[in-house]
N, C-alpha and C positions, 0 to 999 in steps of 0.2 A: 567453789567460792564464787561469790557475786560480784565480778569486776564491771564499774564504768566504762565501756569499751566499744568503740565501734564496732556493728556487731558483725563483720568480715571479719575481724579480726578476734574478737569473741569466741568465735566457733574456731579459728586454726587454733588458738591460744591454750581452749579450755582446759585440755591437759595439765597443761603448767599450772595455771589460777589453780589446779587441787591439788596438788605438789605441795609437801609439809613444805620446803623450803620456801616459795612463795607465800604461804601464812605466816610462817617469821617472820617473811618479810613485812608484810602487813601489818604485823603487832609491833616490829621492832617502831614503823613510823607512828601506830597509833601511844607507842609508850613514849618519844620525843614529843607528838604535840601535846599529851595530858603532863607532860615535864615542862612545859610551858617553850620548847625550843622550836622558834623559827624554821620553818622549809620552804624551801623553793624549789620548782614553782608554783605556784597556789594546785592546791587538791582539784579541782576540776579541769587542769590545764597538764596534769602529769602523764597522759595519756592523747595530749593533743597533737601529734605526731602522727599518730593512729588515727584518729577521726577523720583529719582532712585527708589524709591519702589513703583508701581502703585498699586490701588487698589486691583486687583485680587491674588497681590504675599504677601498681609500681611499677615505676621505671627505672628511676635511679635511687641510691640510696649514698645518704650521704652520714658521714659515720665520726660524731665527737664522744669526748668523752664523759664527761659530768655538765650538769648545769652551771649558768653564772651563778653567784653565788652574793652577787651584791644587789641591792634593792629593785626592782624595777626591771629589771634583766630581763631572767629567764620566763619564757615563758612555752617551754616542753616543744622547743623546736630544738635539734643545734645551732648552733651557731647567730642562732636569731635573736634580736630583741623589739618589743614592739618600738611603734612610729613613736617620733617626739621623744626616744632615747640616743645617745649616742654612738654612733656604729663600731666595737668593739676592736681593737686591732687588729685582730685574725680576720675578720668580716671585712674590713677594712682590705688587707689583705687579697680576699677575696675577691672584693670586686676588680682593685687593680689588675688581678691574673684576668677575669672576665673581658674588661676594657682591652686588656693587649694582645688575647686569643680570640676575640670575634669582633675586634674594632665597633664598640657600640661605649657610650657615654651612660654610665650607670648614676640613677636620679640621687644617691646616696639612701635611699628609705633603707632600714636596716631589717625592715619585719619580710622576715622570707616567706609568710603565707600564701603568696602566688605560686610561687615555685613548689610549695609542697602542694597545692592545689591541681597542679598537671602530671602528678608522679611522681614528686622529690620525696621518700621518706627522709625525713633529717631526723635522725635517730641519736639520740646519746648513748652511750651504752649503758652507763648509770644515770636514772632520771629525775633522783631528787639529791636535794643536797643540805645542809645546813646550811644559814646565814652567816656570812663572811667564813665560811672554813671551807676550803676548795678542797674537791675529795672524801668530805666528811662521811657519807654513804658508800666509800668502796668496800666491796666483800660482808656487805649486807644478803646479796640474792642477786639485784638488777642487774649483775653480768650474767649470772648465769639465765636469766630470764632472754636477756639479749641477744646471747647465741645462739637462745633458739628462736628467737625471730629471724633471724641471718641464715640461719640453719632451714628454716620453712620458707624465705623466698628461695634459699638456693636450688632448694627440692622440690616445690610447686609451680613456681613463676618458671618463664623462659625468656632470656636476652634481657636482661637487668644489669644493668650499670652501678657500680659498687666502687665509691670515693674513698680509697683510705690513706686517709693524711697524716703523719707523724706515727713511731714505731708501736702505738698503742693501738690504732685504727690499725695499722698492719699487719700489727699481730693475729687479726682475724680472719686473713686470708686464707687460713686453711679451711675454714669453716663453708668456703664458697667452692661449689664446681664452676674451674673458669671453663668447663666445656662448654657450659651452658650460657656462662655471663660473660661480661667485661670487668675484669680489676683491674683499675686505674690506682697505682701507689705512689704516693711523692712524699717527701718535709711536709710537717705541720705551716702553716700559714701564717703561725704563730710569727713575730719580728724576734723571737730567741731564738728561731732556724737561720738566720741572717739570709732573707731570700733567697733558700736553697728552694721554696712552693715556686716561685717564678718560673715561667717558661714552661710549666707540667702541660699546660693544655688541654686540661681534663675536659674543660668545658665542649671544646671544640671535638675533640674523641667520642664525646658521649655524643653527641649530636649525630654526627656521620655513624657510628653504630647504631643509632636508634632507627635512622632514616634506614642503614642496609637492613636492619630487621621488620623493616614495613611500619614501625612506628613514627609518631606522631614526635617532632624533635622540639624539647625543650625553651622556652622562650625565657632564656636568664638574664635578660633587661629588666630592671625593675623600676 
């Protein structure tokens, strides 16, 4: 199958794209939009995760779960929304963890395309989703599509930093050799953890790991 895909990642991937499961998958979203139902994030953005961070520049991966799901959101990063949107609470979140594990004043912009730009895969594990129904694409394929991209940094890449937040993102930790990586697990970021993400550190972990592996550390000022 002929997927839009950065082509580092085209060629680990191609396996999967001819995997009947991933044609359902395909079909199942081309039979929602000729249903006339709304997806998010727009068709040329549902692989944009992939483009801006190729395979050879991963360094960390950062790991949600479904997209936003409300207008203007998503846009096939996690966690992210573009400029001149509202910075979502868990992002929101996020940055306070930032601001208090490496003392720097975060601009508020909420579009994390920089940070996927130096390494950050921000991966959703499910990547599209109906409008206004959060979850509405679980157990279509894209987990199973997802694991094996987790599964092919774990096995290809070396010294890769793996964020997983809240028991859904941790639930994939099997899927990684920590001999090879860094897994970093905390609470989701979410404000329904009652600031149990505070205090993880991640940020500041992934940096000192990156630097002991001769890499090139993170600039999460935005």
């Amino acid at each position: 199958m002929n997927v839009k895909i950065e082509e580092s990642w085209k060629r680990a991937l191609q396996s999967e794209f001819d995997k009947p499961y991933f044609e359902g998958l395909v079909s199942f979203l081309h039979r929602e939009k000729a249903g006339g139902v709304r997806i998010y994030p727009p068709g040329p953005q549902i692989f944009r995760a992939f483009d801006l961070t190729p395979v050879k520049d991963v360094k960390v991966v950062i790991l949600g779960q479904d997209p936003y799901h409300n207008p203007g959101q998503a846009m096939g990063l996690s966690f992210s929304v573009p400029d001149g949107v509202p910075a979502p609470p868990s992002l929101v979140n996020i940055f306070k963890e930032i601001s208090s594990d490496l003392g720097i004043t975060m601009s508020g912009s909420p579009n994390l395309e920089p940070w996927a730009r130096q390494g950050v895969l921000l991966l959703n594990s499910i990547l599209t989703v109906r409008a206004g129904e959060a979850a509405s694409h679980r157990n279509i394929g894209w987990e199973t599509f997802t694991d094996a991209v987790i599964k092919y940094i774990s096995s290809n890449c070396d010294g890769v930093v793996f964020m997983l937040w809240g028991n859904f993102a941790r639930s994939k930790a099997p899927l990684i050799d920590s001999s090879r990586h860094l897994v970093l697990e905390a609470a989701h970021p979410s404000p329904l953890a009652r600031g149990a993400f505070f205090g993880c550190r991640h940020f500041s972990k992934a940096n000192n790991f990156l630097t002991f592996r001769g890499k090139t550390p993170i600039q999460w000022q935005l």
